[in-house]
N, C-alpha and C positions, 0 to 999 in steps of 0.2 A: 763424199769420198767413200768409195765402197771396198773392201778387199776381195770382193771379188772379181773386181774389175780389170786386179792386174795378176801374174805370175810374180808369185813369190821364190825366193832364190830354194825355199824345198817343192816347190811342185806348185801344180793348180790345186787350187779349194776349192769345192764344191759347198753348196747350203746343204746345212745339215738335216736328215728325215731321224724317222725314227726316234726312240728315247736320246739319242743324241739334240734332238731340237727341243731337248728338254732341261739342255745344260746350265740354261740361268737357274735353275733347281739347285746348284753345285752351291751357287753363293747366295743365293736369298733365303735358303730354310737357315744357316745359321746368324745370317744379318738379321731373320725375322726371331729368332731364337734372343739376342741380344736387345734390339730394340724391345721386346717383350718385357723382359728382365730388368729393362733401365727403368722403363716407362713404367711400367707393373707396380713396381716400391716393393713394400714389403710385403703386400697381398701375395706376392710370389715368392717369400721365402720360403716355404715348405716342402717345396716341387721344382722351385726354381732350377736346382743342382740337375735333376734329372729329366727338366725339359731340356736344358742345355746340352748336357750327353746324348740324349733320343735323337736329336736333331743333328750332332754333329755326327752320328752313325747313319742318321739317313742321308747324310751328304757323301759318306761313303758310298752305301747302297747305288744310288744314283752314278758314281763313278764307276763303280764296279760295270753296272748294269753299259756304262756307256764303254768299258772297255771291252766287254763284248759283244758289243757291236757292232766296234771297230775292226775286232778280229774276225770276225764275218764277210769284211770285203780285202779286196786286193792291199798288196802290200803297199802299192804307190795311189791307193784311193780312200785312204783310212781319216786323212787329214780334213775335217769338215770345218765349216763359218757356221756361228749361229749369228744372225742379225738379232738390232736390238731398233732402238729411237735415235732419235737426231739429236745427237748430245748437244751440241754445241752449232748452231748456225749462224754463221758469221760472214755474210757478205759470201766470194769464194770459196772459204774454210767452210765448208760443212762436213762434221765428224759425225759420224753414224755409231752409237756401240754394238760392239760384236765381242764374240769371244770365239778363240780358235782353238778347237781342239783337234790337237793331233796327236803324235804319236809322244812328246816332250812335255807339253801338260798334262795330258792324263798320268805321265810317270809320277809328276808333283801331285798332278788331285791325290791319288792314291796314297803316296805319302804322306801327303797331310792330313789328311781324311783318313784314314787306318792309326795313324802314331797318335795324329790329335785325339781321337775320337779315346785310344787308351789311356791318352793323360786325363780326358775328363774322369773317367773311371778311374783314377788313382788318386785325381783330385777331389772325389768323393770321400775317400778316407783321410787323404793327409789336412782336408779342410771342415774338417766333420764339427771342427768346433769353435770356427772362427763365425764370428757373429756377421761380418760381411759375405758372407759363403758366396749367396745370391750374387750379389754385384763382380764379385773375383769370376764368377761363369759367365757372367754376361759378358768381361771382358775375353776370356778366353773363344768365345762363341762370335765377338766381333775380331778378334784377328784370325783365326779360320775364313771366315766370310774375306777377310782383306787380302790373306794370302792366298786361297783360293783365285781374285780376282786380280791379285797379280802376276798370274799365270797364265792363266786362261783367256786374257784380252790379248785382241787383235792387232793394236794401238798402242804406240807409247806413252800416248796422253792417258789412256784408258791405263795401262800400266802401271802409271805412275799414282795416280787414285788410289789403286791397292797398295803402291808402294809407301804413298803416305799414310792410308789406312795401317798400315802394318806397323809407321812409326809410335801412333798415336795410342793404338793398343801396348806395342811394348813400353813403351813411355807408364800407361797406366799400371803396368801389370807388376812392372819393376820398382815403380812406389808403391804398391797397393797398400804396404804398412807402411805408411807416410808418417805416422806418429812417431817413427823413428828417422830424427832431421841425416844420417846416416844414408839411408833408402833414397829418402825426398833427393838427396843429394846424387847418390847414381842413378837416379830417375833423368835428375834433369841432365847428366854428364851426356847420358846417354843418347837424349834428344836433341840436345847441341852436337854432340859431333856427327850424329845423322844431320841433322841441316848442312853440313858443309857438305854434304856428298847430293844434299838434295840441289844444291846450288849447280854443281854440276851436271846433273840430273838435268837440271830446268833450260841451266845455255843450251846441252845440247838437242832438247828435242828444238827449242829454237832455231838451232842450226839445221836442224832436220829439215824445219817447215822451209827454212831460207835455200834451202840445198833444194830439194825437192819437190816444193811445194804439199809437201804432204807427213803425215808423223804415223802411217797407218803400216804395217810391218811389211807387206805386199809392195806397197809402193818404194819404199825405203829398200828393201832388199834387193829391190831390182834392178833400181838406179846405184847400187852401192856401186859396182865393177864399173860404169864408165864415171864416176865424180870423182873431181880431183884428188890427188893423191896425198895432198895437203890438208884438205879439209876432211877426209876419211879418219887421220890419223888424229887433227884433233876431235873428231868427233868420236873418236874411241878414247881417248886421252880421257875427257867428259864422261864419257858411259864408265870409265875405267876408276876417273874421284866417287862416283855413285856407289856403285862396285862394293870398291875397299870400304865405305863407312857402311855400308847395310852388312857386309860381310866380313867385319873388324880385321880388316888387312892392313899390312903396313901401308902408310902413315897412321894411318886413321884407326887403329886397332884397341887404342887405350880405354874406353869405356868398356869391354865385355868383361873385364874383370871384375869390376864392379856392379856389374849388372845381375853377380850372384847374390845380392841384395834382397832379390824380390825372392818371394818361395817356389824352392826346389821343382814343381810342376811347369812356373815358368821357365825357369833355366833348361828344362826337358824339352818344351815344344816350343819356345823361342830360338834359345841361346844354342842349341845341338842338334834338333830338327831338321829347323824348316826357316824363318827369318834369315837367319845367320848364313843360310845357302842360297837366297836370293839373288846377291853380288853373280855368282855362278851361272844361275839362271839367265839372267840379263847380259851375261857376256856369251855361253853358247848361242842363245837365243838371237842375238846381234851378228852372230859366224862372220856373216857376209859384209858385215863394216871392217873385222878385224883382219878378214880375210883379205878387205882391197887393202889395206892399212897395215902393213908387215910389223914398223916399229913402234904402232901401239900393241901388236898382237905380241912383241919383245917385251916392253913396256909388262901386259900380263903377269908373264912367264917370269919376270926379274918380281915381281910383287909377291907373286907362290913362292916363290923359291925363297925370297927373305923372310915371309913371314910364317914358312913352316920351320925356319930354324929359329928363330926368334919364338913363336910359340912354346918349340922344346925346350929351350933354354929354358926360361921362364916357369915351365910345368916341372923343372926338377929343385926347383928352389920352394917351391909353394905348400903349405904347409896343411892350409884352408881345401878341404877335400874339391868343394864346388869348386876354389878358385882353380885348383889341380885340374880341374875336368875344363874348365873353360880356355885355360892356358893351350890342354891338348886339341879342343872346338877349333881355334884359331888355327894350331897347326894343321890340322886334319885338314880344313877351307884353303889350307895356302896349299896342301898336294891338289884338290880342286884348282885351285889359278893356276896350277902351274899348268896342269893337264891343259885347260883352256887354250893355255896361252901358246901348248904348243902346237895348234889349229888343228886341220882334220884326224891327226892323229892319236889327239888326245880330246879332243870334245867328246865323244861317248864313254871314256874311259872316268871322265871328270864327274860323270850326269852317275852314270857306275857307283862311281865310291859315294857319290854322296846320297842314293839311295843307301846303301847300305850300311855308312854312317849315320843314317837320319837313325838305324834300329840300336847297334850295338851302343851309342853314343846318349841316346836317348834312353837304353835302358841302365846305363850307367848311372847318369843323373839321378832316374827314379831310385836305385840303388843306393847314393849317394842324400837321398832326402829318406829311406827306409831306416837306416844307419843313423842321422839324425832325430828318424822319430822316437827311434830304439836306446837314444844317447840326448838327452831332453836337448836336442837341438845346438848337439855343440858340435863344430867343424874341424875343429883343431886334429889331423889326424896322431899329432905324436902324444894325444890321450885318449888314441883309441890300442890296437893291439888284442890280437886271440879271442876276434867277434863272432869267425866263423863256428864256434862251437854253440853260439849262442843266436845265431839267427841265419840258420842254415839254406833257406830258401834265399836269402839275400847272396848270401854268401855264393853261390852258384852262378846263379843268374849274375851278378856281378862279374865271376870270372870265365864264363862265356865272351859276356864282351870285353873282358883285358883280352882274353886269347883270341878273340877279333880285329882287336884297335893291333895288335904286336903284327896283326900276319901271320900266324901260326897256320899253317893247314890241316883241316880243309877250312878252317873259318872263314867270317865272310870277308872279312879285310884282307885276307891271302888273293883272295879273287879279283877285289876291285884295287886298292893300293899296289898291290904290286906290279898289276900292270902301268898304272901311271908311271912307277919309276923303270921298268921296260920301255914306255913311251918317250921318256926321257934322255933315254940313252940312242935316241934317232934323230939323224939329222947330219950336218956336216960343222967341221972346224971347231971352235971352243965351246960352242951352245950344248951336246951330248956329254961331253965331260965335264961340263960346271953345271949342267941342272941333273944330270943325271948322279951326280955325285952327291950333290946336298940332299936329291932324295935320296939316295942310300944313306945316306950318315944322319937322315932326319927318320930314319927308321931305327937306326938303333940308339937313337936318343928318346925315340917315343919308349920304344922296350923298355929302357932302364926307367924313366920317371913313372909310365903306366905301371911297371912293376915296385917302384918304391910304393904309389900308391895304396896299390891291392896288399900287398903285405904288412905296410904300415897299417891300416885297419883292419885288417882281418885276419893277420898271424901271429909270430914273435908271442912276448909279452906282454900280458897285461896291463895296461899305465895308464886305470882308472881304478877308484876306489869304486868298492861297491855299495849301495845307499843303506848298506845293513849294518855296514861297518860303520859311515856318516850320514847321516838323513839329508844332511843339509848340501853336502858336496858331491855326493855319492849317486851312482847312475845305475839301472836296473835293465843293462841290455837286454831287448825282447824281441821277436820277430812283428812286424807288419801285419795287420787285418788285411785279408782276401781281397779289398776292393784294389789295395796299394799291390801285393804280391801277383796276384793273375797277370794283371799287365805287364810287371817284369816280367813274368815266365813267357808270355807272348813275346816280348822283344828279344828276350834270351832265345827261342827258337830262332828268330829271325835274324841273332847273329851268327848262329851256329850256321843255318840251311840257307840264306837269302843268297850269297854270293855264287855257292855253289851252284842253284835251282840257276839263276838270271845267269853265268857263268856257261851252262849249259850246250854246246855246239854255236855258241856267240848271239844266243838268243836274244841280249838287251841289245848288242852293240850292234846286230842285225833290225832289232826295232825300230832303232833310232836315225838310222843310215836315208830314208825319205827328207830326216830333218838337215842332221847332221853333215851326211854324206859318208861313203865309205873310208875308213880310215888307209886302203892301200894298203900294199905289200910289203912300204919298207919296211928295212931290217936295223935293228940294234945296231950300233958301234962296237960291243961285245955280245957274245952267243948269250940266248935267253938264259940257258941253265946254270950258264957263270954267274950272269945278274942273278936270278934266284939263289944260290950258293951263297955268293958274298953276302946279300941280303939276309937271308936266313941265321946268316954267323953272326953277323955285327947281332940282328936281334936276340939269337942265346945269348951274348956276352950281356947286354946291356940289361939281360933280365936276371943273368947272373951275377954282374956286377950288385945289382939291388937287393938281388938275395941274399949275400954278404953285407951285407950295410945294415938294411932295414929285416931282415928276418933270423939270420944266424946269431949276428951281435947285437948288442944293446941298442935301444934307439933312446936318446933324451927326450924328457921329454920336455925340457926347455930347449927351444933350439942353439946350439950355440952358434957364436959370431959366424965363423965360416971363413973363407978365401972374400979376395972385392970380387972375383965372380958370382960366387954364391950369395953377395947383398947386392950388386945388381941386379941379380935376377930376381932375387925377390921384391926389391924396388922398382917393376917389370921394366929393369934396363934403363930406368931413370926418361922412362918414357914421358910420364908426366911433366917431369922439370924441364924435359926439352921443350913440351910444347907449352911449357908456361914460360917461357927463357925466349923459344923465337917468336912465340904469336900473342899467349895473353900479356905479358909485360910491357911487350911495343903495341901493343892495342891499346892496353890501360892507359901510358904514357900519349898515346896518340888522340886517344878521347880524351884528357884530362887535356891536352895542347889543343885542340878543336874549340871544347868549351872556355878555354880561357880568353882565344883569338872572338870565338863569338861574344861572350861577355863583356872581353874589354874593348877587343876592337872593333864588332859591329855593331851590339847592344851600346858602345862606348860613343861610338859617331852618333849616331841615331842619339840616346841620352842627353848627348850635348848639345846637338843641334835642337832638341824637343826645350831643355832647361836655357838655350840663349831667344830661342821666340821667345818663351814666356816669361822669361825677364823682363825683355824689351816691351812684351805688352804690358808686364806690372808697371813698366813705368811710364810709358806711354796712355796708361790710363789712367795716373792723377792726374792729367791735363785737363778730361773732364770730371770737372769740378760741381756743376751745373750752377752755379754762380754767375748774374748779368755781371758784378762788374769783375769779375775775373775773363770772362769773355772781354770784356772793351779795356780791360789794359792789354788783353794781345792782339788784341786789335791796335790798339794806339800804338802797343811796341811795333808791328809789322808795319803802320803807315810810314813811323819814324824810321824802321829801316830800309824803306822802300825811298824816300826821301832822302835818307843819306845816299843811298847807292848814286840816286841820280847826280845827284850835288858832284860827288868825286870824281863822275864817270863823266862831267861839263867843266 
């Protein structure tokens, strides 16, 4: 099966020349960075941290180098295959790997490769003194390698490789302090509710093969537009359960809260990045299934749309800064679905935001683990308050990206969010007024909780002691060592300038347009400059509102009870109890009824049927006795009864 065999729904692919045919470079110097690190033991603790960083910078290098390369040739000849081996031969089925670089993976390499590359560098200072350092890089060094290669493959089998690689990593990365059963426990939350998405995942490349005879993206995309219109849609349905669990979307959203568990660098290059925007990935990447398949492509857009108001919800209740930030992750991912979902007009808009949330969102986190380092690792924001005077590089760099994540102009979330909720507002009958409305009202909910945020830790008052006044309770806020701050300040640039630069005379959404296709001329249901208006007020109110709440007046710092809104949200909506209430209690009850039918009913036959032979042989074998004259009395008895019988029967 070759992909170059056939036309893919973005164009023909050509085999890649140049540094381009050098692309398996992208995932093997950090897979080899990793396998080093495991295999190595502790011969490599010393250097381990900064062979892992060297390597994940030259996997940048490498992307960079292939992006301008790509920019050397025509706009519709940019897209290359590299060939690889014959993964898999099977009869018919022979899978080839390749990786396809175009103009949509290179966006991710870069991403990943650029953002990753700073977290290792920040994770040199925040892990300076954790005795597994070594092992914590090696894992970061193999999810690069995985998400990298869940990008960049050709194939959805190939896809899915990195997609599980990517699980396996977060799974590690999120227990890494496993010694607390706490962690171990959102470790494994987190790896079970990715299995149900990978279940989805697995039917439908199946139905792929079954559909098409093929799972390679070329062949799939091309056959999309004439296969049924039945089977299009569940096989978006499928790509769509995959999706929402790699990209904690409604249903499937309930593990990312938890997953702030593992250290703050995870939460940066998993949970806000890159992982988390995967779901994304696999649905533009897909266009042309969702495209023959209108009501899973509905399907989409209803999942963004619930789950960026649900994540806001959520984010103004939380009290735990990371879980603040992860609450916002989710919502931020569901203006991504929504864009997706609402096809050509919002797929480059969705790929947009979520480069420029991988910066502002990712510098936040590191923010949000600086503020910990600085506050011997407590989370609680209603005992932080008037930090910015004490750790003023944080302080900044932080509110760079508030004034990013709100839309504020020119930042960079002005550039790429607000178009999606522009996007939004396109289309005909109740779909521009009900998605375009909840993204506007899902922007001025982010304003007000990203604003309760930032000002709960960094303004107001004080509501911590200081460790001078108690040694024992008392915290000694301090700014970040350089390896931890550079990094912020790089991503703090890139939420200030990223939107604006890619924003440029439609320079991204013109990149993408070979993959994507052109987003078209329509128009809004209301003039742009209204949307941007209304949009901009709801976000003053809702930063205003918080300003009054959390910075003018007193914050407690015990939180009080609140409305049943405000403890559902922080019970995120009683999300868990549902899914223990419809799935594991009727699971529980259902395994405990399986086992009982097997034990009593099939072990039970089986058991009785085993205990009546061997009865019948226990007793059937006093007969021998080995005794002659126990033999000739039943001998004598048998001739007598053989004798009788005749007697009766004359």
């Amino acid at each position: 099966m070759n992909s170059l065999a056939l036309l893919a729904a973005e164009g023909e692919v050509a085999s890649a020349t140049g540094i381009t045919a050098y692309a398996w470079l992208l995932v093997l110097l950090p897979l080899a960075g990793a396998g080093l690190l495991l295999l190595g033991g502790k011969a490599t603790n010393a250097w381990g941290h900064l062979l892992a960083t060297a390597l994940s910078w030259a996997s940048f290098v490498v992307g960079l180098l292939v992006l301008l390369a790509m920019v050397g040739r025509g706009h519709e000849e940019r897209a290359a295959h590299v060939g690889g081996w014959n993964f898999i031969p099977a009869g018919q089925f022979q899978l080839e790997t390749g990786l396809l670089v175009d103009q949509l993976s290179i966006a991710f390499v870069l991403l990943i490769t650029f953002v990753g590359s700073l977290i290792h560098v920040y994770s040199i200072g925040y892990m300076a003194h954790d005795p597994n350092r070594r092992k914590f890089f090696a894992y970061l060094n193999l999810f690069v390698a995985s998400m990298l290669l869940l990008v960049l493959a050709d194939s959805y089998l190939l896809l899915f490789v990195g997609w599980e690689g990517v699980g396996l990593a977060s799974y590690l990365l999120i227990g890494f302090w496993n010694h607390n059963p706490a962690y171990a426990t959102a470790a494994n939350k987190a790896f079970f509710v990715n299995r149900v998405g990978d279940v989805g995942m697995s039917i439908a490349i199946m139905l792929m093969f079954a559909t098409f005879g093929s799972v390679d993206f070329a062949t799939v995309h091309a056959g999309a537009a004439e296969a049924g219109s039945t089977t299009m849609t569940v096989l978006g349905l499928l790509l769509l359960v995959g999706a929402c669990a790699k990209s904690a979307q409604f249903p499937l959203q309930s593990w990312l809260g938890d997953a702030m568990a593992g250290p703050t660098p995870v939460s940066a290059l998993i949970h806000a990045a890159t992982m988390v925007t995967a779901g994304v990935y696999l649905v533009v990447r897909s266009h042309s299934i969702f495209d023959a398949a209108p009501n899973a492509q509905l399907a989409v857009a209803i999942v963004g749309a619930i789950t960026l108001l649900y994540g806001a919800i959520v984010g103004c209740a939380k009290d735990d800064i990371k879980k603040a930030l992860a609450a916002s992750t989710m919502s931020q991912i569901g203006y991504m679905m929504l864009a997706a979902g609402l096809g050509p007009v919002g797929y480059a808009f969705a790929i947009f935001h979520l480069i420029t949330h991988g910066f502002f969102k990712a510098g936040m986190f590191l923010g949000a683990g600086s503020v910990m380092h600085g506050m011997k690792d407590r989370v609680d924001m209603r005992g932080f308050g008037g930090l910015s005077g004490f750790m003023k590089i944080t302080w900044v760099t932080f509110g760079l990206g508030w004034l990013a994540i709100l839309g504020v102009p020119p930042f960079s979330g002005f550039w790429s969010k607000d178009k999606i909720i522009e996007a939004a507002f396109i289309g005909e009958g109740w779909r521009p007024w009900v998605f375009g409305g909840i993204a506007m009202i899902g922007a001025g909910i982010t304003a007000f909780y990203m604003s309760r945020l930032f000002f709960m830790t960094f303004h107001g008052k004080k509501r911590w002691v200081d460790e001078h006044e108690d040694a024992e309770r008392g915290v000694h806020p301090h700014e970040s060592p350089l390896t931890m701050t550079v990094p912020m300040m790089v991503l703090a640039v890139g939420s200030g300038l990223l939107g604006l630069v890619l924003s440029w005379g439609g320079m991204f959404t013109h990149w993408l347009e070979p993959v994507v296709g052109a987003h078209g001329e329509e128009h809004p249901v209301l003039a742009v400059p209204v949307i941007m208006a209304l949009t901009l007020l709801l976000v003053a109110g809702g930063a205003a509102y918080a300003w009054m709440l959390y910075w003018r007046d007193e914050v407690a710092v015990v939180a009080p009870r609140g409305s049943l809104v405000t403890q559902a949200a922080r019970a995120d909506l009683y999300q868990d109890a549902i899914n223990e209430g419809l799935f594991m209690r009727p699971g529980t009850h259902l395994t405990r009824a399986l086992v009982f039918t097997d034990g009593k009913g099939v072990d039970g036959v089986a058991g009785s049927l085993a205990a009546m032979i061997g009865g019948a042989s226990s007793r059937l074998r006093r007969v021998q006795t080995g005794y002659a004259r126990s033999y000739a009395l039943t001998m004598l008895t048998g001739v007598v009864a053989v004798l009788g019988a005749l007697w009766v029967m004359n």
